[in-house]
N, C-alpha and C positions, 0 to 999 in steps of 0.2 A: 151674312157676307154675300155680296152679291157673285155672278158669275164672272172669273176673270176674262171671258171670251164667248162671242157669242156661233155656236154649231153651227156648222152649215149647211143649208137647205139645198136638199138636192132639186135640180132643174127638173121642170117636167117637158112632159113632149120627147122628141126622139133626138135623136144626135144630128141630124141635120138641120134641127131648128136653133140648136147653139151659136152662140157669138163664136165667131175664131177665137178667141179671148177667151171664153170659157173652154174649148175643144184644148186650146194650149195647155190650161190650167189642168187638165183634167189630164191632160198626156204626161205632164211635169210630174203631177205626183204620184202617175202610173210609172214613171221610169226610177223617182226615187224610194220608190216603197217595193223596188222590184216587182209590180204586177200583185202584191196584194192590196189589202182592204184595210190600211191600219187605222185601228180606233183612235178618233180624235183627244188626245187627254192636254192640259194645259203644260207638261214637261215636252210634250212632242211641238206643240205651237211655239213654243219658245224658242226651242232649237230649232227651228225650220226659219220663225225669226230672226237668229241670228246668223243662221247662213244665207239666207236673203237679202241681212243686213251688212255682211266683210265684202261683196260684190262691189 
């Protein structure tokens, strides 16, 4: 069975080298995760899917 979703690779270089786009990205899932680090698993992609997707 293949992978339902493909990990994401984190950026290299510093934070200033970021797209606005990724700096956004990366604030979004720091304010939804309350400031931790949570492990990506494919029940968490889903639901993050779907509240991405009721917008």
């Amino acid at each position: 069975m293949s992978d339902l979703f493909m990990t994401p690779r984190s950026p290299t270089g510093t934070w200033e080298e970021l797209s606005e786009n990724e700096k956004a990205w990366i604030e979004f899932i720091r304010v939804i995760s309350s400031g931790r680090d949570p492990k990506v698993t494919p029940a968490r992609v889903r639901a993050l899917r779907e509240l991405l997707d009721a917008g």
